[in-house]
DRENDRENTOR-420133 format. One record per residue: x, y, z of N, C-alpha, C, O in turn; residue in one letter. Coordinates in steps of 0.02 Angstrom, whole numbers, padded with zeros to 5 digits. Example, Ala and Ser with C-alpha at 12.3 -4.5 7.8 and 13.67 -1.06 7.14 Angstrom:
% DRENDRENTOR-420133
+--------+--------+--------+--------+--------+--------+--------+--------+--------+--------+--------+--------+-----+
:    nxx :    nyy :    nzz :   caxx :   cayy :   cazz :    cxx :    cyy :    czz :    oxx :    oyy :    ozz : res :
+--------+--------+--------+--------+--------+--------+--------+--------+--------+--------+--------+--------+-----+
:  00660 : -00284 :  00390 :  00615 : -00225 :  00390 :  00660 : -00165 :  00390 :  00712 : -00166 :  00423 :   a :
:  00642 : -00112 :  00354 :  00684 : -00053 :  00357 :  00645 :  00002 :  00394 :  00670 :  00057 :  00402 :   s :
+--------+--------+--------+--------+--------+--------+--------+--------+--------+--------+--------+--------+-----+
END
This chain:
% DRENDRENTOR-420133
+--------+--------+--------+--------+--------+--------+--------+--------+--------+--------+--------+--------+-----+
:    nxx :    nyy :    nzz :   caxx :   cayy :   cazz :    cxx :    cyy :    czz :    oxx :    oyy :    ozz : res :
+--------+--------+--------+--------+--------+--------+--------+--------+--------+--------+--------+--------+-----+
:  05979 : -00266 :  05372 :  06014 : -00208 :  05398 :  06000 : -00148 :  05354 :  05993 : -00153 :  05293 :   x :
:  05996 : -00080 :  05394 :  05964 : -00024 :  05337 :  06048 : -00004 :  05350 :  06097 : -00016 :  05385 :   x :
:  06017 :  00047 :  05276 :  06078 :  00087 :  05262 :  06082 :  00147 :  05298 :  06032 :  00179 :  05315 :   x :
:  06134 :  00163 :  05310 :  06143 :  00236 :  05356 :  06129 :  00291 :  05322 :  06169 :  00318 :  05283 :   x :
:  06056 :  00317 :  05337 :  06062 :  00380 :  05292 :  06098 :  00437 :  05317 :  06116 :  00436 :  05376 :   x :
:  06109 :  00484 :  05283 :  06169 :  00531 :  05281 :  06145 :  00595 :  05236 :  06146 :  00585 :  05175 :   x :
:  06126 :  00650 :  05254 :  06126 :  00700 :  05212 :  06201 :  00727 :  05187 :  06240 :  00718 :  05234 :   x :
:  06230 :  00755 :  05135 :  06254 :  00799 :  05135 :  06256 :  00873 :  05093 :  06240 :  00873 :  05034 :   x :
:  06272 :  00918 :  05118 :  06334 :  00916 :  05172 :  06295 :  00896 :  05220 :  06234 :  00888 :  05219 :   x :
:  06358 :  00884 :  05292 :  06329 :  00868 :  05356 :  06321 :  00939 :  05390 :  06359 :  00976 :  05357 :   x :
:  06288 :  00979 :  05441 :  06276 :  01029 :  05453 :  06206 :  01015 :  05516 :  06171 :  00965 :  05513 :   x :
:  06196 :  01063 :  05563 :  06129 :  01061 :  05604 :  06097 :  01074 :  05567 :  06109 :  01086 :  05508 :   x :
:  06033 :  01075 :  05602 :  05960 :  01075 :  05541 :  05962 :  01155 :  05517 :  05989 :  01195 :  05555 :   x :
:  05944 :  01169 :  05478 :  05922 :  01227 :  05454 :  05984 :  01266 :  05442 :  05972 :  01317 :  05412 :   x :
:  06048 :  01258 :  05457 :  06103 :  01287 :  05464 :  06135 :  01238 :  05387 :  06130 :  01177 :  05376 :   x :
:  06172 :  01300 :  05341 :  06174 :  01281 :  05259 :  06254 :  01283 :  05291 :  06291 :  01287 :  05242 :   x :
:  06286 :  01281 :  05339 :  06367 :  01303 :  05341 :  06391 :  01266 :  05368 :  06362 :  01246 :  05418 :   x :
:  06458 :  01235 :  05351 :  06508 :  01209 :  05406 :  06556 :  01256 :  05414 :  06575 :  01303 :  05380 :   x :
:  06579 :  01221 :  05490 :  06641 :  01267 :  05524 :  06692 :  01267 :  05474 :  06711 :  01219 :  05441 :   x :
:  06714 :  01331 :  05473 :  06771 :  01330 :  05449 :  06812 :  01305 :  05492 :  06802 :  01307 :  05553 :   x :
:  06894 :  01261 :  05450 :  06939 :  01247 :  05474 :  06969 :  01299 :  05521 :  06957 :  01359 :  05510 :   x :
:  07010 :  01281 :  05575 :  07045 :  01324 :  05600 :  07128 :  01326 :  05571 :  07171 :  01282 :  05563 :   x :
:  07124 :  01415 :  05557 :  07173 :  01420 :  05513 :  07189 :  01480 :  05498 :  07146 :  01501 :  05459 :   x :
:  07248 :  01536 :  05513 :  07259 :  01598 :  05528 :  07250 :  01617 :  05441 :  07226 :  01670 :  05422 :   x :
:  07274 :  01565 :  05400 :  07294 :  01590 :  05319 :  07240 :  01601 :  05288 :  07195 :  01561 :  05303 :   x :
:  07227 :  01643 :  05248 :  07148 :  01631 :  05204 :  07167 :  01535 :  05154 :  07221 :  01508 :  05142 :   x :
:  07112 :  01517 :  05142 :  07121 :  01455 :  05091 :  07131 :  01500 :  05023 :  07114 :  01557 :  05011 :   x :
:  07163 :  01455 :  04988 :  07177 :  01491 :  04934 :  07143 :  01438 :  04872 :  07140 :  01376 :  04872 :   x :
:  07116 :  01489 :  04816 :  07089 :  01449 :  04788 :  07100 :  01478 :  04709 :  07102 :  01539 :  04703 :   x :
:  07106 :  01437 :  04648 :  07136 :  01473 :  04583 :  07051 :  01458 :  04534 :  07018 :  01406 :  04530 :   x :
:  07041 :  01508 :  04511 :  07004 :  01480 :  04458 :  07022 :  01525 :  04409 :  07033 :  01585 :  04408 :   x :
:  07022 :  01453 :  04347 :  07056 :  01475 :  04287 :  06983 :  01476 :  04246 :  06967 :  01424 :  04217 :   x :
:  06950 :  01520 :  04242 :  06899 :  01545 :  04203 :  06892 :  01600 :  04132 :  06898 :  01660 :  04142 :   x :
:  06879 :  01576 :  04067 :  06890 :  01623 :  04032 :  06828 :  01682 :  04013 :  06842 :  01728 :  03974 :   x :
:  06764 :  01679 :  04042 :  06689 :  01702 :  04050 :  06699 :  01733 :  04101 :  06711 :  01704 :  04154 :   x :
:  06694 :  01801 :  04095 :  06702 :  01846 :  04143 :  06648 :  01837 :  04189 :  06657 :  01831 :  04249 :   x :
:  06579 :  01835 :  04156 :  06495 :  01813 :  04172 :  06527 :  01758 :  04217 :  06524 :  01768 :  04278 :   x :
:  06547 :  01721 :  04204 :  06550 :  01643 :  04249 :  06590 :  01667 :  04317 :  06569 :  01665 :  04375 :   x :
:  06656 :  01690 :  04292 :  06706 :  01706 :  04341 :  06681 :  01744 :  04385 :  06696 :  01725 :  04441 :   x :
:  06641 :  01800 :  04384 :  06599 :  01841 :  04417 :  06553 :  01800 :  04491 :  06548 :  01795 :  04552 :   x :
:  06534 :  01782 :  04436 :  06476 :  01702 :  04476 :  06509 :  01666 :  04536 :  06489 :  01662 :  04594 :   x :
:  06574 :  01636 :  04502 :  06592 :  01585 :  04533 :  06631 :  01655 :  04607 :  06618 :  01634 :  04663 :   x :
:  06653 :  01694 :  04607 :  06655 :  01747 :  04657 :  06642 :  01758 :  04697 :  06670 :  01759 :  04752 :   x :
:  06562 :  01775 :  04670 :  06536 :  01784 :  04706 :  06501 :  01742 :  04784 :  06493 :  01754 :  04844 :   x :
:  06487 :  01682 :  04728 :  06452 :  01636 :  04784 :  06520 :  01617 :  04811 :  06510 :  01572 :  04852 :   x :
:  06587 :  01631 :  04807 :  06621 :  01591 :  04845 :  06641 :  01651 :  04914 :  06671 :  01629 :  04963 :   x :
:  06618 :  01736 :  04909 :  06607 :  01779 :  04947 :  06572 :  01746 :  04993 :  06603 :  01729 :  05043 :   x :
:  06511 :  01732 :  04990 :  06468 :  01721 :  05044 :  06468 :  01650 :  05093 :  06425 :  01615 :  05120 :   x :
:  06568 :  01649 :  05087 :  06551 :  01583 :  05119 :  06577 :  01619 :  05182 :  06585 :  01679 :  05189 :   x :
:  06586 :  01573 :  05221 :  06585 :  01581 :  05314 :  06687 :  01555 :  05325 :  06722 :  01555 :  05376 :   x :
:  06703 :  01536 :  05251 :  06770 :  01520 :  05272 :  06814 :  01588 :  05252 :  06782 :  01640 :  05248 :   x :
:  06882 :  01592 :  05240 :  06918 :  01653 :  05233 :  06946 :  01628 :  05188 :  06984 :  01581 :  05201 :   x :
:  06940 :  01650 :  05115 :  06951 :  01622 :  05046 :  06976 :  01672 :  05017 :  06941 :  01723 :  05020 :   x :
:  07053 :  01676 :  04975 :  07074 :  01704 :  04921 :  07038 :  01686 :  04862 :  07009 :  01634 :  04878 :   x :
:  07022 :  01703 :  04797 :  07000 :  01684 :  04760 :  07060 :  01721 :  04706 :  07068 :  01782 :  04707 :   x :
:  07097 :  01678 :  04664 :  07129 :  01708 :  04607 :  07119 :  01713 :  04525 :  07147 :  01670 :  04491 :   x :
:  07096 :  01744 :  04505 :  07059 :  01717 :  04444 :  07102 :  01727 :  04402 :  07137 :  01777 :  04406 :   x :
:  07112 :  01672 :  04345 :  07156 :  01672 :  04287 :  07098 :  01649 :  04230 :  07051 :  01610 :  04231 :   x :
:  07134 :  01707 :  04166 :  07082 :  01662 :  04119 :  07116 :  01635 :  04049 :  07094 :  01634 :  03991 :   x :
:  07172 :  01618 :  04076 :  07191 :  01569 :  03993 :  07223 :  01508 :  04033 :  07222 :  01504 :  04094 :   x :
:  07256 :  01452 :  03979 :  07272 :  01379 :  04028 :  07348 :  01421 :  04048 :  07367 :  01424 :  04107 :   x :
:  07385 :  01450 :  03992 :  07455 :  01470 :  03988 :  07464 :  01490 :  04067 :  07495 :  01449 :  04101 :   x :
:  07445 :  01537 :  04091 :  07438 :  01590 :  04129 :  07450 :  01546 :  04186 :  07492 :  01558 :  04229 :   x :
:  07405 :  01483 :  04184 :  07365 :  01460 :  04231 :  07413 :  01398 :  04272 :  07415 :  01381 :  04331 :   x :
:  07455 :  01370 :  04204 :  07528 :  01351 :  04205 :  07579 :  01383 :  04227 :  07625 :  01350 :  04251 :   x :
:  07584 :  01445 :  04223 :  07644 :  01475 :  04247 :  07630 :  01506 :  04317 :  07675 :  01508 :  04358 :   x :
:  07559 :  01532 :  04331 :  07555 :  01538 :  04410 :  07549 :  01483 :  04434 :  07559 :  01507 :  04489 :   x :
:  07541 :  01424 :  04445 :  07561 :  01364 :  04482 :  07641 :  01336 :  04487 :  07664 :  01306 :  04536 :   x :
:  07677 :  01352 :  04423 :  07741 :  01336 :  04448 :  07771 :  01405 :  04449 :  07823 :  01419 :  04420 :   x :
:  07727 :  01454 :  04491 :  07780 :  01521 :  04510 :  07817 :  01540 :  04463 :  07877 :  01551 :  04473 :   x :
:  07786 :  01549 :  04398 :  07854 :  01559 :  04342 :  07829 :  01657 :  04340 :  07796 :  01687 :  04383 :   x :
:  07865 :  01690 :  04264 :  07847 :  01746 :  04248 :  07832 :  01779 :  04320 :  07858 :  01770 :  04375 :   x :
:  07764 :  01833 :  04290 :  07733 :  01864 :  04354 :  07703 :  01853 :  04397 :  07660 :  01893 :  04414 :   x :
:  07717 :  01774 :  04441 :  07685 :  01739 :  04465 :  07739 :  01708 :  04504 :  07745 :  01647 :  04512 :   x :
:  07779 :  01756 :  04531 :  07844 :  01704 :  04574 :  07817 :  01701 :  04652 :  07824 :  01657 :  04694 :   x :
:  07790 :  01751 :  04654 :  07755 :  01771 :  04734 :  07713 :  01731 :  04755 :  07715 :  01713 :  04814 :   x :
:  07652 :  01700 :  04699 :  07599 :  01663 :  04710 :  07595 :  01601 :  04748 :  07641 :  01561 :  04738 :   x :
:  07539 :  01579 :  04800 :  07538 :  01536 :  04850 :  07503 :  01496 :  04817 :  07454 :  01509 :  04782 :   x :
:  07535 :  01431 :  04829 :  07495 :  01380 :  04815 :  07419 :  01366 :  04822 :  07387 :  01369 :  04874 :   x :
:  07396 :  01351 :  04761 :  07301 :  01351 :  04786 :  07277 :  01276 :  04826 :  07301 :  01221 :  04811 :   x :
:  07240 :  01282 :  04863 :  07215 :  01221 :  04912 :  07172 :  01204 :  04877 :  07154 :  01147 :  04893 :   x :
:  07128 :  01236 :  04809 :  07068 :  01201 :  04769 :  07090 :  01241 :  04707 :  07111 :  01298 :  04713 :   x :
:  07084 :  01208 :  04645 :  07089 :  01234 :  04586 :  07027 :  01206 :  04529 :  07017 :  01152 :  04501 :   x :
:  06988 :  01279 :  04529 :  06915 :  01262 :  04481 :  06928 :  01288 :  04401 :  06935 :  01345 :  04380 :   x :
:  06930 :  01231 :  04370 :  06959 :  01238 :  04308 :  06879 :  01237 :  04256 :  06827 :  01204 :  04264 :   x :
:  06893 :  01280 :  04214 :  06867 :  01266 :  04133 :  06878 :  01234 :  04095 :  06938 :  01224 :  04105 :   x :
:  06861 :  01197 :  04042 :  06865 :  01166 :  04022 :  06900 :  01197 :  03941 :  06947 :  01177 :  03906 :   x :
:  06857 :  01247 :  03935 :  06861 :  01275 :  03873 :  06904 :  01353 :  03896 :  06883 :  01403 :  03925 :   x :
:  06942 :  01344 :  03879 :  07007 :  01413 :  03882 :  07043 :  01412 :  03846 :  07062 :  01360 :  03819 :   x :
:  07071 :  01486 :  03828 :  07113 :  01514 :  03763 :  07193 :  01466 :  03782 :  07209 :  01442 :  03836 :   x :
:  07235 :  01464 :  03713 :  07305 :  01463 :  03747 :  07307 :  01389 :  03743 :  07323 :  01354 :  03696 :   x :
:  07287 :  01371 :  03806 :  07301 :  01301 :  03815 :  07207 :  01272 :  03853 :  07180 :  01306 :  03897 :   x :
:  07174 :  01205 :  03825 :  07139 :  01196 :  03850 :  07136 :  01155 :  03924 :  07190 :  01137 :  03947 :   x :
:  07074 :  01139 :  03961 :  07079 :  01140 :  03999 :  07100 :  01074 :  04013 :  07110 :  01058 :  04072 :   x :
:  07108 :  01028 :  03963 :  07113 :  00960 :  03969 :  07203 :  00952 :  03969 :  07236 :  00911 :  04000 :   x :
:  07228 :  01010 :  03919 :  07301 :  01007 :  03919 :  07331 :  01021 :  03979 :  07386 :  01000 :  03997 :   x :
:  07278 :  01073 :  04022 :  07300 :  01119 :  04082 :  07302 :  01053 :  04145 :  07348 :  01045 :  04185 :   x :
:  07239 :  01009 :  04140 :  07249 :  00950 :  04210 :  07298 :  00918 :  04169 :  07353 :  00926 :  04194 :   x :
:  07300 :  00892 :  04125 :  07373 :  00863 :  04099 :  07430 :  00870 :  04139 :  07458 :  00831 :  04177 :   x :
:  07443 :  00934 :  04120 :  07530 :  00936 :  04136 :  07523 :  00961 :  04234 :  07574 :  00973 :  04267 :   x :
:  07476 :  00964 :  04254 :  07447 :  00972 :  04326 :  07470 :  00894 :  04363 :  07510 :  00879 :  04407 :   x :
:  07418 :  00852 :  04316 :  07428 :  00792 :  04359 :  07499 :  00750 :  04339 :  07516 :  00698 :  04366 :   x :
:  07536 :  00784 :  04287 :  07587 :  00730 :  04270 :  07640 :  00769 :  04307 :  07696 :  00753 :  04285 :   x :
:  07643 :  00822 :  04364 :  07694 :  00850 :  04384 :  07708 :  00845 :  04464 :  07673 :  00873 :  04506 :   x :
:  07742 :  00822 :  04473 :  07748 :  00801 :  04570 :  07730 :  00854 :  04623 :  07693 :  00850 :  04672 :   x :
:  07766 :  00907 :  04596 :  07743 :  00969 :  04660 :  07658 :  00967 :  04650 :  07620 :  00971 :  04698 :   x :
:  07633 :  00962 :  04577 :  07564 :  00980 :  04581 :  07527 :  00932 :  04595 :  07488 :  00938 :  04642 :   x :
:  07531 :  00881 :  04562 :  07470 :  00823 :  04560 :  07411 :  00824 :  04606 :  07352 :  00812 :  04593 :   x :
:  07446 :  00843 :  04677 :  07406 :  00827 :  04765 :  07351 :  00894 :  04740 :  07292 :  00879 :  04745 :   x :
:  07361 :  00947 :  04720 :  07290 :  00988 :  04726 :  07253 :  00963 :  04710 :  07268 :  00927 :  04662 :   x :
:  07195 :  00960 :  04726 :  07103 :  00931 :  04697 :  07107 :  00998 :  04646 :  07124 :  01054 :  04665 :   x :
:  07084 :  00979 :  04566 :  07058 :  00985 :  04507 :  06983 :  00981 :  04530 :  06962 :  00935 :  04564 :   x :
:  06953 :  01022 :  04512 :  06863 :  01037 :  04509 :  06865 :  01043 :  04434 :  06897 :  01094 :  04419 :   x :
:  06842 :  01011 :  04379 :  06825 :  01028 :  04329 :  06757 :  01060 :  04344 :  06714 :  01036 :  04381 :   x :
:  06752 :  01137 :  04296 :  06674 :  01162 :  04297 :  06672 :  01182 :  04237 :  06710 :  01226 :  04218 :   x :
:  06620 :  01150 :  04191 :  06604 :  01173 :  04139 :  06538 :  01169 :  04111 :  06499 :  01133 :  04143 :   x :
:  06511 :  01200 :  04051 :  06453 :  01207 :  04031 :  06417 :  01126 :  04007 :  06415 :  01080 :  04048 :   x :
:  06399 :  01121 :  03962 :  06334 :  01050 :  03925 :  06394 :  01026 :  03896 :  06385 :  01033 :  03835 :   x :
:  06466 :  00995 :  03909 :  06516 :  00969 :  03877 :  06496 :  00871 :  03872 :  06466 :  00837 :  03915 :   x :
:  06516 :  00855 :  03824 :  06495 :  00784 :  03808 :  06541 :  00729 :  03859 :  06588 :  00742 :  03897 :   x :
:  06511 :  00673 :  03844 :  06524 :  00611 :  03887 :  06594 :  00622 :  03875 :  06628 :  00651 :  03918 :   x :
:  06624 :  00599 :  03809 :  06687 :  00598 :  03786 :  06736 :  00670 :  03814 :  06797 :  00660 :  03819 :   x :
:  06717 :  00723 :  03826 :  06749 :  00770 :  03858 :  06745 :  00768 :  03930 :  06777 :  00812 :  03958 :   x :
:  06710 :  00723 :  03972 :  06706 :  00722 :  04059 :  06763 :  00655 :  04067 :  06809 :  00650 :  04108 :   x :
:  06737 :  00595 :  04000 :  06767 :  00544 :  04026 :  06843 :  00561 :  04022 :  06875 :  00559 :  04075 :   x :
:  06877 :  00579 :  03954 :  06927 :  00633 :  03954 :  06981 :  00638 :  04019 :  07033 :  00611 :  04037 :   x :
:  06915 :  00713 :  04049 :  06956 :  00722 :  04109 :  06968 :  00676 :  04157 :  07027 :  00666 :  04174 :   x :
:  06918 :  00642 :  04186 :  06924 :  00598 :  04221 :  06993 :  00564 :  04204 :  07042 :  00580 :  04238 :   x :
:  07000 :  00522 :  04155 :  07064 :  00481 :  04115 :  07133 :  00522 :  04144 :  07188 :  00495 :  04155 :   x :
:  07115 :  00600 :  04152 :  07183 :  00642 :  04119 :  07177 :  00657 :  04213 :  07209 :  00708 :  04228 :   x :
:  07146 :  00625 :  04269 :  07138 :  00621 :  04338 :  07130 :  00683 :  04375 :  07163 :  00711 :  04418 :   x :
:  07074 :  00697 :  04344 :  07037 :  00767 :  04380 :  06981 :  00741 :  04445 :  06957 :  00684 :  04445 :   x :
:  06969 :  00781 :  04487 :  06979 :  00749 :  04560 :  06883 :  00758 :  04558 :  06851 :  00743 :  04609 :   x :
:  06853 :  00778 :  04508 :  06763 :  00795 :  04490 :  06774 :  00839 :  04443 :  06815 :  00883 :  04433 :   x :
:  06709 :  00809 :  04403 :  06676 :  00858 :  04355 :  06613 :  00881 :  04374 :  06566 :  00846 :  04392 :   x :
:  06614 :  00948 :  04368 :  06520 :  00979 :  04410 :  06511 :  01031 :  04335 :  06541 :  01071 :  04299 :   x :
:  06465 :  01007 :  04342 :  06397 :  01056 :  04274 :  06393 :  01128 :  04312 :  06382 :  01130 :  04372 :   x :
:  06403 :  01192 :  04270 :  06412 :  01231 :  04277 :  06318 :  01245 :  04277 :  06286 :  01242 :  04224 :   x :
:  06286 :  01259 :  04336 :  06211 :  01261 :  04329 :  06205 :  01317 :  04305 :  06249 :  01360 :  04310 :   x :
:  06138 :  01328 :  04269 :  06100 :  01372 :  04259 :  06074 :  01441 :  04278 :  06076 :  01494 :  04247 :   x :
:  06053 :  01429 :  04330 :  06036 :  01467 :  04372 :  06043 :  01498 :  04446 :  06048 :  01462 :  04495 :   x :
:  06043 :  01579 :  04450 :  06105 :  01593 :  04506 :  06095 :  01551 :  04555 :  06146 :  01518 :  04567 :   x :
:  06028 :  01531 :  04606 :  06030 :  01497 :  04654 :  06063 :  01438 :  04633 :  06116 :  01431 :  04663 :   x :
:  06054 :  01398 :  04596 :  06088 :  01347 :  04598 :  06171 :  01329 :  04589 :  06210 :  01286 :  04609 :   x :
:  06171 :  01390 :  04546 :  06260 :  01425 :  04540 :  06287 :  01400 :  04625 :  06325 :  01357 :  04649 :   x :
:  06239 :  01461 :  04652 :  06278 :  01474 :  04727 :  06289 :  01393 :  04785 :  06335 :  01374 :  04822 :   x :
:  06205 :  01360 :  04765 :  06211 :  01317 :  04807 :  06279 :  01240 :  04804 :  06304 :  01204 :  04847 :   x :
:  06286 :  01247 :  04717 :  06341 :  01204 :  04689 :  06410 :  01217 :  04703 :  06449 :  01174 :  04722 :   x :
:  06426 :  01282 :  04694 :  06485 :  01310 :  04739 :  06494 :  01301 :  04804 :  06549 :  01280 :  04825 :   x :
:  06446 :  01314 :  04844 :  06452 :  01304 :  04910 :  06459 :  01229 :  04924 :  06509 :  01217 :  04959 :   x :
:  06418 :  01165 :  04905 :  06440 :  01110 :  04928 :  06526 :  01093 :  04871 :  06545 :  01034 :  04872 :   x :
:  06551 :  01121 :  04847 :  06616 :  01125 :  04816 :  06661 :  01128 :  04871 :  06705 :  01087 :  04882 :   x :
:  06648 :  01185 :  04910 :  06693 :  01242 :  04940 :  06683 :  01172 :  05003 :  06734 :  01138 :  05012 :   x :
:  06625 :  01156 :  05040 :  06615 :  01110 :  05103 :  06668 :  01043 :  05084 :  06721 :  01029 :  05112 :   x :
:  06637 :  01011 :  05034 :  06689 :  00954 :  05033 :  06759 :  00942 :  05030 :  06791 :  00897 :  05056 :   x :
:  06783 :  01003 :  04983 :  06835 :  01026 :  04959 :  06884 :  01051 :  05011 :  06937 :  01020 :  05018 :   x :
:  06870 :  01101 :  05045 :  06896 :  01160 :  05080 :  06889 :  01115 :  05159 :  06940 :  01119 :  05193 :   x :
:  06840 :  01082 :  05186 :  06816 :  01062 :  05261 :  06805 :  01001 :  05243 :  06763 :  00991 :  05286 :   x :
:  06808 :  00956 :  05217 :  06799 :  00872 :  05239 :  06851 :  00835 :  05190 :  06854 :  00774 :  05193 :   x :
:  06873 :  00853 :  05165 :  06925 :  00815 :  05135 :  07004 :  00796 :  05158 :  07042 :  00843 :  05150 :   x :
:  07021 :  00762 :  05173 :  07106 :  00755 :  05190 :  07154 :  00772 :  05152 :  07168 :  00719 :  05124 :   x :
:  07189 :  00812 :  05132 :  07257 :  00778 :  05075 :  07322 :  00744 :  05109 :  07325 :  00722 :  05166 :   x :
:  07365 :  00745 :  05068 :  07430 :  00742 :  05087 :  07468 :  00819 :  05119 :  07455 :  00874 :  05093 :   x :
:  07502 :  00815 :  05160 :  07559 :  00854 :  05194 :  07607 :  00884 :  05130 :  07637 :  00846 :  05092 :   x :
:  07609 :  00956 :  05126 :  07656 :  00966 :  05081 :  07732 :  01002 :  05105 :  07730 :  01050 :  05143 :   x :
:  07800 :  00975 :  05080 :  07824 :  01030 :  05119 :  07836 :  01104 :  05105 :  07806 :  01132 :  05059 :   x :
:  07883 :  01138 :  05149 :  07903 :  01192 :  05136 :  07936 :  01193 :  05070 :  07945 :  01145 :  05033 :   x :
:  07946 :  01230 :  05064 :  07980 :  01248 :  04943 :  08045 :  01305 :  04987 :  08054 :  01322 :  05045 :   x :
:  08070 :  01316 :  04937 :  08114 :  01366 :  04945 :  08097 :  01449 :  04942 :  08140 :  01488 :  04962 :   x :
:  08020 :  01476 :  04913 :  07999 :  01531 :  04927 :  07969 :  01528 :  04962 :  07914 :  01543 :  04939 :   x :
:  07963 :  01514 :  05029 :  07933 :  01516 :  05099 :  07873 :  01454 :  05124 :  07869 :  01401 :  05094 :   x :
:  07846 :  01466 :  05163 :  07788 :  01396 :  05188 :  07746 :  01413 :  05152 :  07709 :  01461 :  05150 :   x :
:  07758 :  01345 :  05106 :  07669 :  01326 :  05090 :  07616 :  01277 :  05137 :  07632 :  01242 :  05185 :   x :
:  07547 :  01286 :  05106 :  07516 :  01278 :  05151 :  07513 :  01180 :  05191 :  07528 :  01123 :  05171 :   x :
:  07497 :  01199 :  05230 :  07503 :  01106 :  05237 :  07417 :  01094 :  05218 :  07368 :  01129 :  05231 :   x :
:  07421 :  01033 :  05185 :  07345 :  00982 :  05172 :  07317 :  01001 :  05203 :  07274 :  01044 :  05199 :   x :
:  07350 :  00951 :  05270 :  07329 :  00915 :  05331 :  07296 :  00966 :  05372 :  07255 :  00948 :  05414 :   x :
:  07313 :  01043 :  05363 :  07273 :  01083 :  05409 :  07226 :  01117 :  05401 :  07206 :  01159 :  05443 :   x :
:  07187 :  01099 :  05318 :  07107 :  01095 :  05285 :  07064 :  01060 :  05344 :  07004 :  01049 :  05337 :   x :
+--------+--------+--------+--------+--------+--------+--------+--------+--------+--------+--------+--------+-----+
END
């Protein structure tokens, strides 16, 4: 019996895009980046996607902690549907930051993207341990920047399931289920 081959992403030929979900809200997405150069990057290529994406950029872990549990100047803030973390950030690192992420009930359900530079075995296996949802190598080079983001944004954003979250007491957050 052969194996089913499968490109991905899945997509028609020559066509680099999937449908966006149907969905009136932009997706919301946090990246806690402390490299302006990177943060820039990661922006950009996430501009040229075909879905309707907030992008919020934070660049210390502190910050990055208190806009997820709506604390300080961050009471307004909507829950992110993808959160692309650093590894290496001021304050608090990024390993402390999925820490107290995954050990907290309202948070745990977001997918963690670790993105970071040439970091060692012992710093991926780490995260993994500390239940970060992937680790992706921050590439080199812009095309490859863009094309690594984009299958991020496809799996992430359009083929993945989560859990149903409910409403909170500062208005509807978003549901999983309608990624």
């Amino acid at each position: 019996m052969n194996p089913l081959a499968l490109s991905w992403p899945i997509a028609s030929p020559g066509d680099r895009r999937v449908p966006a979900p149907s969905s009136s809200a932009p997706l919301e997405i946090l990246l806690v980046e402390d490299s302006p150069g990177d943060a820039e990057l990661m922006v950009e290529a996430l501009r040229e996607s075909d879905l309707s994406i907030r992008v919020t950029v934070i660049d210390n872990g502190e910050d990055a902690l208190l806009y997820l549990r709506r604390q300080g100047n961050h009471r307004s803030a909507r829950r992110p549907d993808l959160l692309l973390l650093d590894l290496h950030l001021p304050r608090k690192n990024g390993h402390e930051v999925l820490a107290e992420i995954k050990q907290d009930r309202d948070l745990r359900a977001i997918p963690v993207v670790i993105m970071t530079s040439f970091d060692s075995e012992e710093a991926i296996c780490k995260a993994y341990d500390l239940r970060a949802n992937c680790c992706v190598r921050k590439p080199s080079n812009l095309e490859q920047y863009a094309l690594t983001v984009q299958k991020i944004e496809t799996f992430w954003l359009c083929q993945v399931r989560l859990p149903r979250k409910p409403t909170d007491e500062r208005g509807p957050s978003r549901h999983y289920s309608e990624i």
